[in-house]
C-alpha positions in Angstrom: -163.6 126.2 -119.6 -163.8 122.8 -117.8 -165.5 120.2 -119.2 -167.5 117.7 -116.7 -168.7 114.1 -117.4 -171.2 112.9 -115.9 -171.3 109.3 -115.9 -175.0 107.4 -114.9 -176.5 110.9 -115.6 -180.0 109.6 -115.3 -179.7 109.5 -111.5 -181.7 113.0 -111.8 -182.2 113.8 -108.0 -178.2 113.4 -107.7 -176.9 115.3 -111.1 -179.2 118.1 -110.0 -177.4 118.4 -107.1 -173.8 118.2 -108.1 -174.0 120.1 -111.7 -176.5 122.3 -110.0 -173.9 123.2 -107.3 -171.5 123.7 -110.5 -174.1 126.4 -112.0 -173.6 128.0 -108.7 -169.8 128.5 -109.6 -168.2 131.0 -110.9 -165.1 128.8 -112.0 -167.3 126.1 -113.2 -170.3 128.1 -114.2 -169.2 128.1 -118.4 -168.5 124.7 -118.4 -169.1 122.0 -120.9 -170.9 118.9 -119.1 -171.2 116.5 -120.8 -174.2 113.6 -119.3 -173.6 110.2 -120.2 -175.9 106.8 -119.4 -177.6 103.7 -121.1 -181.0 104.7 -120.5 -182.8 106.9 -123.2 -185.8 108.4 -120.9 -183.6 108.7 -117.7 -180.6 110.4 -119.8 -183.0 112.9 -121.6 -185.4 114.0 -118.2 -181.7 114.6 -116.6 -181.3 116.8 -119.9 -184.6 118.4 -120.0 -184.2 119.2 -115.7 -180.1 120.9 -116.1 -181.3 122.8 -119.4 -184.3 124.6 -117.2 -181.3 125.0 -114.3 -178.7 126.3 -117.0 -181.6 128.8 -118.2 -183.1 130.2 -114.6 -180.1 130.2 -112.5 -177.2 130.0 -115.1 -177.7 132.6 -118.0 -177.6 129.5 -120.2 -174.3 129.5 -119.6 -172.9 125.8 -119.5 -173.0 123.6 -122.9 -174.7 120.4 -122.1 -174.3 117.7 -124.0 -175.9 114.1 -124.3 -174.5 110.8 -125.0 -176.5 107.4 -124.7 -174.7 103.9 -125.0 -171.1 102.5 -124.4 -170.8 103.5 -127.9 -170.6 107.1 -127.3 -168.8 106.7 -123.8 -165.4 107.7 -125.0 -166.9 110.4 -126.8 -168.5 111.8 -123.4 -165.0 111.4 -121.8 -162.9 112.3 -124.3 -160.9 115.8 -122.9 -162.7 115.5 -119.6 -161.3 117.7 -116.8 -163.9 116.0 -114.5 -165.3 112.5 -114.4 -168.2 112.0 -111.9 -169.8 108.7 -111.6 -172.8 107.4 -109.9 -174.0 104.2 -112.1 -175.5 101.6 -110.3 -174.9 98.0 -112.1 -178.0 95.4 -112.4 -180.7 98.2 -110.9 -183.1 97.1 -109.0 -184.4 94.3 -110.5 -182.6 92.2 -111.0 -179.5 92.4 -109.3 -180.6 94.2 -105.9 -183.3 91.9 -105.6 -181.0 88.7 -106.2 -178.4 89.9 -103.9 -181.1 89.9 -101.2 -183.7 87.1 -101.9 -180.6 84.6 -102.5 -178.9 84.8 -99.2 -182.4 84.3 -97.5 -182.4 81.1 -99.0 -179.3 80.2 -96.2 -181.2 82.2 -93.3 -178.6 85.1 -94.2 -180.8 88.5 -93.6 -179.3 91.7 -94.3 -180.4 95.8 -94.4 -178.7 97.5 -97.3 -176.5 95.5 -98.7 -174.2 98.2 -100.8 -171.2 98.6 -98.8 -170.1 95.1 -97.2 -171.7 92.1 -96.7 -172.6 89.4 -99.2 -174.2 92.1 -100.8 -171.8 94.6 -101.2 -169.1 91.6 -102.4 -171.6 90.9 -105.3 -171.9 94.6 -106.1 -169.0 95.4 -106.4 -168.3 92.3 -108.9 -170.1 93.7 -111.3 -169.5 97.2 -111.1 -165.9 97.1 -110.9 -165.3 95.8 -114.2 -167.9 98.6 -115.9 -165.8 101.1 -114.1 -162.4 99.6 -115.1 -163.7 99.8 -118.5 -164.2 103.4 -117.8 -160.6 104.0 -116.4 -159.3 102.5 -119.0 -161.0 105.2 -121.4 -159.9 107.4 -119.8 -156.4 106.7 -119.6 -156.8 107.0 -123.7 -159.0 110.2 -123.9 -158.7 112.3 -120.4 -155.6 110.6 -118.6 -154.9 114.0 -116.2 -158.6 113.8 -115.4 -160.1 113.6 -111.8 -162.6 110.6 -111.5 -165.1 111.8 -108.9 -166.6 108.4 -107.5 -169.9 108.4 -105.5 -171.4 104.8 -106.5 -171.4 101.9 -104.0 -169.6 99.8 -102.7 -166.7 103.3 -101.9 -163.9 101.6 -100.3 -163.8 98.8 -103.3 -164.3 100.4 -106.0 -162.3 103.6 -105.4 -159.6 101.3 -103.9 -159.6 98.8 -107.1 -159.2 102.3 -109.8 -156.8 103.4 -107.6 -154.7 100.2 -107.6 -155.3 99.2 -111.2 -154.9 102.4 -113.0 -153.1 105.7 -113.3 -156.6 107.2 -113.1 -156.7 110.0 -110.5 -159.5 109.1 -108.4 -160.8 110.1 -104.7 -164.3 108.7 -103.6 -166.9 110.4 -102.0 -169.8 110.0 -99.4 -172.4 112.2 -97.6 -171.6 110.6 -94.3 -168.6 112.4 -93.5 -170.4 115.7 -93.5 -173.3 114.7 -91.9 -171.7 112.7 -88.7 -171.7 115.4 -86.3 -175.3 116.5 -87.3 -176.6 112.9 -86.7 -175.2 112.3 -83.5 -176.4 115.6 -81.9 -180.1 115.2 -83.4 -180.4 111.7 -82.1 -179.8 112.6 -78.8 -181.7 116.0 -79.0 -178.4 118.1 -77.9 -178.3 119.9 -81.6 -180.2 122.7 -80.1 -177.7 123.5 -77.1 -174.7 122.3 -79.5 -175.8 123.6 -83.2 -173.6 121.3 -85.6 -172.5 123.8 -87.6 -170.8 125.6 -84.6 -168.5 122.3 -83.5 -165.5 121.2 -85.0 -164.8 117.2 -85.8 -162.1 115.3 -87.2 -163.0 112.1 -88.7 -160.9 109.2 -90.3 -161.2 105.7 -91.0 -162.5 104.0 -93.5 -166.0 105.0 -95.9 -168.8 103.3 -93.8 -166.8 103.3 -90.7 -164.9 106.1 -90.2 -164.6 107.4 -86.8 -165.8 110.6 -84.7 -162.2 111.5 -83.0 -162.7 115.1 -82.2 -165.9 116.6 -81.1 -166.0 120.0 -79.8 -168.1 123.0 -79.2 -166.3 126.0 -78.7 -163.1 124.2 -77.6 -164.7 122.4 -75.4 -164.6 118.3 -75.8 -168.5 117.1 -76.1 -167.8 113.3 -75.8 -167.9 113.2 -71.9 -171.8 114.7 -72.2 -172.6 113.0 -75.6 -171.6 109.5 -74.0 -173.6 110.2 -70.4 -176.6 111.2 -72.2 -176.2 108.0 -74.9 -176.1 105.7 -72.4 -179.2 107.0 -70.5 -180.9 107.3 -73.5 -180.2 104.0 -75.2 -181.0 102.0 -71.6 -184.2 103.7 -71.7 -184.6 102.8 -75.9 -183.7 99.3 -75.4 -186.6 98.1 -72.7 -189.1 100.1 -73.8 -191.7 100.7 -77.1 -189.9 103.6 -78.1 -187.1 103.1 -80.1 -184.6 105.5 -81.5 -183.2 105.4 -85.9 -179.5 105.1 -84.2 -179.2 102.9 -81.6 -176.5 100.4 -83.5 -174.3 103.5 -83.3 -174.8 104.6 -80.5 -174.2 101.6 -78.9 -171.0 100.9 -80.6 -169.8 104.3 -79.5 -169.9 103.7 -75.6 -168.1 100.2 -76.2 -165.6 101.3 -78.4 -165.3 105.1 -77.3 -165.9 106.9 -80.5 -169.1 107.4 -83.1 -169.2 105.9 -86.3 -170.0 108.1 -89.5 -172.2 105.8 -91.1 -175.8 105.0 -90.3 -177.3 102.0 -87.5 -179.1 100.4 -90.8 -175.5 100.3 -92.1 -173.2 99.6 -89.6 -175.7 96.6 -88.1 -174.4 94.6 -91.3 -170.6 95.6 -90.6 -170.2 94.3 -87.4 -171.1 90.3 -86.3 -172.8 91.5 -83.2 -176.5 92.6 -83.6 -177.8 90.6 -86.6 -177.5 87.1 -84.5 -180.0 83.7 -85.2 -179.0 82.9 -82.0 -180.3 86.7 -80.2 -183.1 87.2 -82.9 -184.4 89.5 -80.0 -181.9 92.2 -80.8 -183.1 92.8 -84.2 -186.1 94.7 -82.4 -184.2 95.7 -79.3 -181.7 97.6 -81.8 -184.4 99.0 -84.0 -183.0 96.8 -86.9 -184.9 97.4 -90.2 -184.1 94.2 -92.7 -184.6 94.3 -96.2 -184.3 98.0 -95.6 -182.6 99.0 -99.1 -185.4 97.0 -100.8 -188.0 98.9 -99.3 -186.0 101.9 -100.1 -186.1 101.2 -103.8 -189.4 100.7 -104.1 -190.5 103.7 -102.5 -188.3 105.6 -104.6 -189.3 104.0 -107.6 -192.7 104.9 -106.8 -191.4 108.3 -105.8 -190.1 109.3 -109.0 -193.5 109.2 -110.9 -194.4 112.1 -109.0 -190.6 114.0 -108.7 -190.6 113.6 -112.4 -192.6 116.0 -112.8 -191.5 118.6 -110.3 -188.0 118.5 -111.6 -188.5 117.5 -115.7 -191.4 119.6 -116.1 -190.9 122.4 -113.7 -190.6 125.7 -115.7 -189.4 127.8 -112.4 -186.9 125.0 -111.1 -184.4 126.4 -109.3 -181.4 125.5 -107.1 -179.9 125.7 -104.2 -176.0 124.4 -102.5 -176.1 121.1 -101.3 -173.7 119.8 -98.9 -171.8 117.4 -102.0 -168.1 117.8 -102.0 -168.5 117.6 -106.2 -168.2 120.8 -106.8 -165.6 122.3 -104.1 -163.3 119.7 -105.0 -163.6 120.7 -109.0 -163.5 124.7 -107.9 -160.6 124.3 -105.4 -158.3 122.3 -108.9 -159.2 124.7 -111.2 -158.8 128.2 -109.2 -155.8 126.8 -107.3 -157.9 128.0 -104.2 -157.2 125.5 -101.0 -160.5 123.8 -99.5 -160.5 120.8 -97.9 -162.7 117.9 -97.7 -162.8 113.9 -95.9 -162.5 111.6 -99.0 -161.3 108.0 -99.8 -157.8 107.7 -101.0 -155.8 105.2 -101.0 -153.7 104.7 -97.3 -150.2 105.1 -98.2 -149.0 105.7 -94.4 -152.0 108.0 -94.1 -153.3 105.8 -91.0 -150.4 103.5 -90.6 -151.9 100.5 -88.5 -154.0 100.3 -91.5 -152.7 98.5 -94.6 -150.9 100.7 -97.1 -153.4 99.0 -100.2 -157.0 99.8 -98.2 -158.8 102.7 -99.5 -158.8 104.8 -96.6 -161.7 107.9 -95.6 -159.4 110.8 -94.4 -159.0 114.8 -94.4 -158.0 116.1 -97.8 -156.3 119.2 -98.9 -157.6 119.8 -102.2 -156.2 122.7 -104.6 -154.7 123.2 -108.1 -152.1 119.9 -107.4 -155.6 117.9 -107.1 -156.8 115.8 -104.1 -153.9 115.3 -101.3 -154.7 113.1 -98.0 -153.6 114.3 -95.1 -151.6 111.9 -92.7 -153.8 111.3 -89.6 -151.4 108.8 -87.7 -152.7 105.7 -86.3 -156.4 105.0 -84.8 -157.0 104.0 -81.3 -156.1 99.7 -81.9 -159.6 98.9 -81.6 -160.8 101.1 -84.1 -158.6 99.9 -86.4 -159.0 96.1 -85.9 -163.0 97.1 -86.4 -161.7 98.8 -89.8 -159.2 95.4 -90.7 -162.6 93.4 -90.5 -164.2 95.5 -93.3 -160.7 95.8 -95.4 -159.8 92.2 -95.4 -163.4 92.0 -97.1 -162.5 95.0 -99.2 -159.0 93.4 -100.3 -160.3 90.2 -101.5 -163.2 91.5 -103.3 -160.8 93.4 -105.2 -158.3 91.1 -106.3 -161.3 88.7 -107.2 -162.6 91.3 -109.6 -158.9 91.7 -110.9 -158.2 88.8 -111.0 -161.6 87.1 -112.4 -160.6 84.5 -109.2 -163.8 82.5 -108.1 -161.5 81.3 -104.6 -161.1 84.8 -103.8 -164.9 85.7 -103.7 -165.3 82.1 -100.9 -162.7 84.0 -99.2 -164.0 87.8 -98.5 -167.0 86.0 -97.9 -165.6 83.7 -95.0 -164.3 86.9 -93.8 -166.9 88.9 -94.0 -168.0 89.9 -90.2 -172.0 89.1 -90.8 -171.9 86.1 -93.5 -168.9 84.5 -91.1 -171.5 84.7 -87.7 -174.1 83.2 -89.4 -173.3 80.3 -92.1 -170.6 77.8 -92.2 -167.9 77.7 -94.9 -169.7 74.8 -96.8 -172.9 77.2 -97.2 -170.7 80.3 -97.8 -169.6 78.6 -101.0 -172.7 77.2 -102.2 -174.1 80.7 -101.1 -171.2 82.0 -103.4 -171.8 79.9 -106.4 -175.6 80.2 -106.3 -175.6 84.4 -106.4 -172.8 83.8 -109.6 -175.0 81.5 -111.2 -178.1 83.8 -110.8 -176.8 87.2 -111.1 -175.6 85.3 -114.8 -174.6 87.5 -117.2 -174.0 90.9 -114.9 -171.0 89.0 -114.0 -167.7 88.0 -115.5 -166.6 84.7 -116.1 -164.5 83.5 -112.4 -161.9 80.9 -112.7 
């Protein structure tokens, strides 16, 4: 019997999703999962909603267990085959709210804010220290454990566990599987090309991995995809209508390949389309600021009303998601190959990457664990578009490691969006004012 921690287990919607998947097991079906958070309400709805799951499509057959506080952490991890996390550090209010509503104060607009970005930097500050503090548990209590990481920011947090500790970890995202489906739909070809009938290969890194392979049936679909993109996104650009995915779109017939990750995203990646100097492209490109702001909200809001459909639903029920969660756990414990795209660290995986970046590639997984496969090296500009994003990456993490306040200035002067938009003197007041604010969510820098 495995057991599974679940760390941040009052994300509901999410834990519902990948323990329901488990239910759906046979390998994983028995096992003991074990929900940890620091929220009382959230951490006992999430009970309440997997004990109605256990009972209508599990026999009551996993043992679920609760565990509320850092006090009873090592307790939830201790003999953990399994670790998945998907805290989020500071919420909402305040820390989403001060990683947004601080860089306005320089003219520096962003959209999500989770991945890269002034943003993302300050995430990841204060979350990579909560999860080192969970690595290092684990090292005491489940050391052969697999850490299963979906929070935000991927690339630096699953790159800083993977260089810090002996933890074996391997992050993963939804926009790997969904790539191929969000290219075809935005250009209304999923009909004559279903998605589920073509073949990709993807690699990069998480947030901008790359489309290489597209085909239908053997037969190469970027020639078509491209001509109709570029009629499409002429037509998009002039006129009232506007299209969810014209950032990527527009990347892909410059650079030659589509990118996994959303426009909302990838707008904040890149130094082109969120300009002061072209405000005009922020409605040309269909660019939604503040987006992850607005996102919260809604889903606060949301929640009053899912609440009830999921806690208090008697007939609740479950179906497969698309989450790797539970193939990877299946494929370790039965020994049975399946493979996945996950974040790993590089290793000569993509060599004209750097051998420390935490890279998104194929994976073999099976009873040896999670294995990247070697892809060989990206086309040169899709690699200097990934070095842009990993030189932020890099510096984030050895500031976090290294509790270094110069290293922050720096992935911040190198960040693609803050760089095109304030000088170095504001990047560092823009720096100190988010550590001041964001207080004690923080460690202390040097």
């Amino acid at each position: 019997m495995a057991k599974i921690t679940f760390m941040g287990a009052g994300s509901t919607v999410f834990a519902k999703s990948v323990l329901g998947d488990c239910m759906l097991r046979d390998s994983l079906c028995r096992s003991h999962i074990a929900l940890y958070d620091i929220d009382a309400t959230r951490l006992r709805e999430s009970k309440r909603m997997l004990d109605t799951l256990n009972k209508n499509i599990n026999e009551n057959r996993a043992r679920i267990t609760t565990h509320l506080g850092v006090e009873k952490r090592k307790a939830a991890l201790k003999g953990a085959d399994f670790v998945v996390n998907a805290i989020q550090v500071g919420g909402y209010d305040p820390c989403t709210i001060t990683d947004f509503e601080v860089p306005k104060r320089y003219g520096l607009r962003q959209t999500i804010a989770d991945t890269l970005g002034i943003g993302g930097i300050f995430r990841a500050l204060r979350t990579l220290p909560v999860m080192l503090d969970f690595a290092r548990e684990m090292e005491e209590v489940c050391p052969r454990a697999w850490l299963l990481n979906y929070t935000n920011p991927m690339a630096m947090l699953a790159g800083g566990i993977q260089q810090a500790t002996s933890i074996n970890t391997v992050g993963l995202c939804h926009s790997v599987q969904g790539c191929t489906a969000s290219l075809l739909h935005s250009l209304d070809l999923h009909k004559k090309y279903p998605p589920e009938e073509c073949v990709q290969h993807v690699a990069g890194i998480n947030h901008m991995a790359w489309l290489l392979k597209l085909e239908h049936k053997g037969r190469d679909l970027y020639p078509e995809v491209k001509k109709v993109a570029a009629e499409k996104l002429r037509r998009w650009r002039k006129g009232p209508d506007k299209n969810w995915n014209m950032v990527r779109l527009e990347m892909m017939l410059n650079l030659g390949y589509y990118i996994t990750e959303s426009s909302e995203h990838l707008s904040e990646y890149v130094p082109h389309f969120i300009q002061a100097t072209a405000p005009q492209l922020i409605e040309e490109f269909n660019i939604p600021l503040d987006e992850y702001p607005r996102r919260c909200i809604a889903q606060i809001e949301h929640w009053k009303k899912q609440s009830k459909e999921l806690v208090s639903n008697p007939n609740l029920t479950h179906t497969r998601s698309h989450e790797y969660g539970a193939t990877i756990m299946d494929a370790i414990v039965t020994n049975k190959p399946a493979t996945i795209g996950g974040n790993v660290l590089n290793r000569g995986l993509i060599p004209n990457l750097p051998p420390k970046a935490c890279v998104e590639v194929p994976c073999l997984v099976d009873g040896n664990g999670v294995q990247g496969c070697y892809v060989g090296e990206l086309p040169e500009v899709l690699a200097a578009y990934n070095r842009t994003n990993i030189n932020v990456q890099l510096l984030t993490i050895e500031a976090a490691l290294q509790l270094r306040r110069d290293r922050i200035y720096q992935a911040a002067m190198l960040d693609p969006h803050t760089a095109s938009q304030l000088t170095i003197d504001q990047i560092r007041n823009l720096v100190d004012d988010l550590i001041e604010e964001h207080g004690d969510w923080l460690p202390k820098f040097n």
